[in-house]
C-alpha positions in Angstrom: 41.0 -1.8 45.7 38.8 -2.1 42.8 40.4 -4.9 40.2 39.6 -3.9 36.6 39.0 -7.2 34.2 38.4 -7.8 30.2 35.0 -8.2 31.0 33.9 -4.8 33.3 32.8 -2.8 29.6 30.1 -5.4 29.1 28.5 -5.0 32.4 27.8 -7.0 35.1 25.4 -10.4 35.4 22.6 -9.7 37.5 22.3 -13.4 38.8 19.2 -12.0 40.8 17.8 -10.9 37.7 18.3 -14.4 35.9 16.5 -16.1 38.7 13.7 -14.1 38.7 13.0 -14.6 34.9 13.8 -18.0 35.4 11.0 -18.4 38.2 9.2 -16.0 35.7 8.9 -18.7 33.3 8.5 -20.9 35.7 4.9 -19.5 36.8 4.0 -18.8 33.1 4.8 -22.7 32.1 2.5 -23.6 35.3 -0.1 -20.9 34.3 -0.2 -22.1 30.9 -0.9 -25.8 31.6 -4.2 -24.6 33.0 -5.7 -22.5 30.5 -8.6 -23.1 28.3 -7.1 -24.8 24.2 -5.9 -22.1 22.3 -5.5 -19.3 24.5 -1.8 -19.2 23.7 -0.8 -19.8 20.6 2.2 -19.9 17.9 0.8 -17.9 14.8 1.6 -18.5 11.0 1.0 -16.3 8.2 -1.0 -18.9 6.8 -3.5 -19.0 9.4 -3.7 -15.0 9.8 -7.7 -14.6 7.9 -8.5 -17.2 10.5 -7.0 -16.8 14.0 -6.4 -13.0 13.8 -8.9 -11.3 11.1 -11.8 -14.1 12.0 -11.9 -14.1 15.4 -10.9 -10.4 16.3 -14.6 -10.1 15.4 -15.3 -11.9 18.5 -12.7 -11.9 20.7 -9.3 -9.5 21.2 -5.9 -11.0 19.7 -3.1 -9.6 21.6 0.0 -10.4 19.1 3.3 -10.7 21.0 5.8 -10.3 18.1 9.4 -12.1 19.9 12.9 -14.0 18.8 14.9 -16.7 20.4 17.8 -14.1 20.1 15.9 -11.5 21.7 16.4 -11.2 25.5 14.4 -8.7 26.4 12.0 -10.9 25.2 12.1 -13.7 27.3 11.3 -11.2 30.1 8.0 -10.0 28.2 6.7 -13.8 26.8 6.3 -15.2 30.5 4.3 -12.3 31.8 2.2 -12.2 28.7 1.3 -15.9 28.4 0.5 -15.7 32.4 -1.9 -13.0 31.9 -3.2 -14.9 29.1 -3.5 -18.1 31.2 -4.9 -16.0 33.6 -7.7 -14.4 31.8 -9.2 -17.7 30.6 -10.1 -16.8 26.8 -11.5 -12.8 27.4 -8.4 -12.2 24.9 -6.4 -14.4 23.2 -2.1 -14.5 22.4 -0.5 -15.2 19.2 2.7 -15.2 19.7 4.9 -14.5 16.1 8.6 -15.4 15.8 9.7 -12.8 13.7 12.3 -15.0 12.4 10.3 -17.6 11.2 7.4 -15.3 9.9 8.9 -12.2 8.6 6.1 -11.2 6.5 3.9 -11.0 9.5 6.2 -8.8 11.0 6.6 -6.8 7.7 3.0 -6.3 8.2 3.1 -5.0 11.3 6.1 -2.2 10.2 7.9 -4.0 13.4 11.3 -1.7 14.2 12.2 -3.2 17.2 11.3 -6.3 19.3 9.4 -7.1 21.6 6.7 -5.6 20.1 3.1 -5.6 21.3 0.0 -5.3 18.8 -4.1 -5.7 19.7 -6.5 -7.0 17.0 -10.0 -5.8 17.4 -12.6 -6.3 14.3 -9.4 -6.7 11.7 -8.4 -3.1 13.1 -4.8 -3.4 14.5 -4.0 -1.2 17.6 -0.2 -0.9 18.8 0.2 -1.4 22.4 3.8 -1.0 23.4 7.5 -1.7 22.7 9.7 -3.4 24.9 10.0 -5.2 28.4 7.1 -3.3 30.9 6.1 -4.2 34.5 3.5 -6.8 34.8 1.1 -4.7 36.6 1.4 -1.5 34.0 0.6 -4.8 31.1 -2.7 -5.8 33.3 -3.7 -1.7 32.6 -2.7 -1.6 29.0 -4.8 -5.2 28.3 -7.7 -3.7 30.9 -7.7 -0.3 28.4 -7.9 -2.8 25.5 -11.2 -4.9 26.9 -12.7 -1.4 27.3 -12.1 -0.3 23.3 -13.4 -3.9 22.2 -16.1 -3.7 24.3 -17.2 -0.2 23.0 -16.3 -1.9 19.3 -18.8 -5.0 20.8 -16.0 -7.0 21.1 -17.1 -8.7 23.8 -16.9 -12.5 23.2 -14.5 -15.2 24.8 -12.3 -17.9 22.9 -15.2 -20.6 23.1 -17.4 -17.8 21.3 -14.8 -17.4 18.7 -15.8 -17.9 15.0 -12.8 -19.6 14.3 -11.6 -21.4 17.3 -7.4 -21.2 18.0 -7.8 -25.2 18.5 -7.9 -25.7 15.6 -11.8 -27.9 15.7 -14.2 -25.8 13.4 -17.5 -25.6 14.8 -19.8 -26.8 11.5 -23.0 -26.2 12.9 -22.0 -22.3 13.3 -20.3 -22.0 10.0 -22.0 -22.5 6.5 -20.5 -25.6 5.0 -20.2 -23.7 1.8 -17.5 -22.0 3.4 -15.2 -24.6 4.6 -13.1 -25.5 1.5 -12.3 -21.5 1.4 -11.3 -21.3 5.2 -9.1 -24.6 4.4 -7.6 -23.2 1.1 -6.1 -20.1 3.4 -5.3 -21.8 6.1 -3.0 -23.7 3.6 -1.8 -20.1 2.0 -3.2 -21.9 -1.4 -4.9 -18.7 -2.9 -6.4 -20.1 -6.5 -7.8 -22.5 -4.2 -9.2 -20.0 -1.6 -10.2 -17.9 -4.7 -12.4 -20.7 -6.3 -14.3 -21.6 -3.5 -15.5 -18.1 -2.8 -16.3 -17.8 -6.4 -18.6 -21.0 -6.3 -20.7 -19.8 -2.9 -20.7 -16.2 -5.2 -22.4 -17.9 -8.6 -24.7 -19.9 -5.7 -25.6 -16.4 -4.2 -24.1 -13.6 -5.8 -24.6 -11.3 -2.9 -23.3 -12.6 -0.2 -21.1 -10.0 1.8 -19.2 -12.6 3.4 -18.1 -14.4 0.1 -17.3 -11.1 -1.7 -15.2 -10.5 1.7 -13.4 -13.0 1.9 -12.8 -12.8 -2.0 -11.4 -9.2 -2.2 -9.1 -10.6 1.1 -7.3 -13.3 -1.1 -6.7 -11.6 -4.0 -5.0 -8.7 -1.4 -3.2 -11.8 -0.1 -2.4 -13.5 -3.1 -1.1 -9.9 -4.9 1.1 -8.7 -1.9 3.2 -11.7 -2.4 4.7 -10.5 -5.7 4.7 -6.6 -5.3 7.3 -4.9 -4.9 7.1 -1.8 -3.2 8.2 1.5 -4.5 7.7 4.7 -1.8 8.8 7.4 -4.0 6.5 5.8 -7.4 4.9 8.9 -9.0 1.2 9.3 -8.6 0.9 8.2 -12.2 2.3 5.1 -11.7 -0.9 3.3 -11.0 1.1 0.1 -10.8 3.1 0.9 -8.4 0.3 2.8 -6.3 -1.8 0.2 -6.4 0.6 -1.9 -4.5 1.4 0.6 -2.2 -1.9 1.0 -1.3 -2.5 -3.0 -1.0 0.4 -2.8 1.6 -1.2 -0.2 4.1 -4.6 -2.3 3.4 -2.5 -5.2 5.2 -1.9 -2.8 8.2 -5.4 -1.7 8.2 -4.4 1.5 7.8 -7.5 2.7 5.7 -7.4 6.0 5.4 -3.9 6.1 4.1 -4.5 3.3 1.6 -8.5 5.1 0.2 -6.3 8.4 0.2 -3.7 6.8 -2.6 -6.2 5.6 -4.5 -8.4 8.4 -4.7 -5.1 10.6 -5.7 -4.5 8.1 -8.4 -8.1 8.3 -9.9 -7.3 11.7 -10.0 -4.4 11.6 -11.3 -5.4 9.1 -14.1 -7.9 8.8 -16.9 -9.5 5.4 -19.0 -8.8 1.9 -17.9 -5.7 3.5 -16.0 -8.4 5.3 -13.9 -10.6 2.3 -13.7 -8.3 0.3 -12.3 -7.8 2.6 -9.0 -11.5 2.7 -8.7 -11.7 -0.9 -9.1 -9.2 -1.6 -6.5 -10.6 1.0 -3.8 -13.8 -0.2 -4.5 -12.4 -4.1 -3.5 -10.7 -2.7 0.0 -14.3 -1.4 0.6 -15.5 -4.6 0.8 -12.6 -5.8 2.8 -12.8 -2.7 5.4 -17.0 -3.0 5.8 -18.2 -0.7 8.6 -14.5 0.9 9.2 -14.9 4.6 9.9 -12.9 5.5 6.7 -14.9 3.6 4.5 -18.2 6.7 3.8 -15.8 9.7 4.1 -13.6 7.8 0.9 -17.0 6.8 -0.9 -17.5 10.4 -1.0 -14.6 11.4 -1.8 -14.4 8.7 -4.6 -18.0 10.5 -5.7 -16.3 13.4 -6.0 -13.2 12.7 -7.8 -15.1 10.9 -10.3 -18.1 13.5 -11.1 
């Protein structure tokens, strides 16, 4: 006869199910040991421009976004870091703690954890939710080194512009350039700010600079907006930050598309601000597919 206890409505312990995460963890702890420096790695906001943006350019960031409190996620973590280990630098893991870097997951519109983002070229690509089987992850990562190779994202972590251990390769970078990547890395924005002004009054033209220029201020301004969904399109304020916050997602098109609306909603320095701003997240985007279809569009609602 079947003995009912306290505990039967919250389900039984699968001991078999605890051993196998544990020898889970196990393999991804020995996996890990071997890889290549910086394969696996806890990310910071503070070091996002560098270790995601920077080196998406070169290499695919896989961006495991976990808890402590989260159990399902410490069935994902293991496999992930394993495949990581595994693939010896082709793509590289940031692992967030959503706890200890909200923003980033703010960024990311996370809803539920574990979630699993790719970066490719600062373009950010959802990959799944939840706990999957390790060899439906290998074809999800596989699908993902065939979009960055079509992107030309084709580079390992020893190619990467801004290597995740943390040594910066001077000979590769222009020295000029160092104080800015510093200032970031330390979330100090003025700082950030100046030293891309000073390579600017050097050469006033160079892309990079103006790049990574338009990129702090977005950094430096998203820290004090406050986000209103419903703002009327005449708000430019409040539009303006809106659109700054889908720029963080990298969700162009939705961010060019408010701003446009705004220039055309708006008139004088009103107006010139929206076209001032949109004109900044060109910079920032570059070679994004959204980027001519808004310039014309920008043409248009200006003429």
């Amino acid at each position: 006869m079947a003995v009912s206890t306290p505990f039967a409505a919250r389900g039984a312990i699968d001991l078999g199910a605890l051993a196998n995460n544990k020898k889970q963890q196990q393999a991804a702890e020995a996996a890990k040991a071997q890889a290549p420096a910086g394969v696996i790695f806890d990310m910071t906001e503070a070091e996002f421009q560098t270790r995601i943006l920077d080196q998406s350019n070169v290499v695919p960031i896989v961006i495991d976004l976990w808890a402590t409190w989260c159990e399902p996620c410490k069935q994902l973590s293991p496999v992930l870091e394993k495949l990581a280990a595994e693939a010896g630098g082709a793509w590289i893991l940031a692992k967030v703690d959503v706890d200890a870097e909200p923003r980033i997951a703010q960024a990311f519109q996370v809803q539920s954890i574990p979630s699993v983002f790719a970066v490719v070229k600062g373009q950010v690509l959802p990959l799944f939710q939840g706990v999957y089987p390790e060899a439906q992850i290998k074809q999800v990562l596989a699908e993902l080194l065939k979009v960055a190779a079509e992107q030309g994202v084709t580079g390992t972590l020893g190619q990467a512009s801004a290597p995740a251990a943390d040594v910066e390769d001077e000979e590769t970078i222009d020295p000029r350039f160092i104080a800015a990547f510093d200032a970031v890395e330390a979330g100090d924005w003025l700082a950030a700010e100046a030293a891309y002004r000073e390579v600017l009054q050097q050469t006033p033209n160079d892309t990079d600079a103006q790049a990574g220029l338009a990129m702090v201020g977005l950094y430096r301004r998203s820290e004090a907006a406050t986000l209103v969904a419903d703002a009327a399109q005449s708000d430019v304020d409040a539009q303006l930050d809106l659109a700054d916050a889908e720029a963080l997602n990298s969700d162009w098109t939705a961010a060019f598309a408010r701003l446009i609306a705004t220039v055309k909603a708006t008139s004088g320095d009103e107006r010139n601000r929206a076209r001032t701003r949109l004109l900044e997240l060109f910079v920032i985007a570059d070679d994004d597919p959204a980027v001519a279809p808004a310039r014309t569009a920008l043409a248009s609602a200006l003429f």
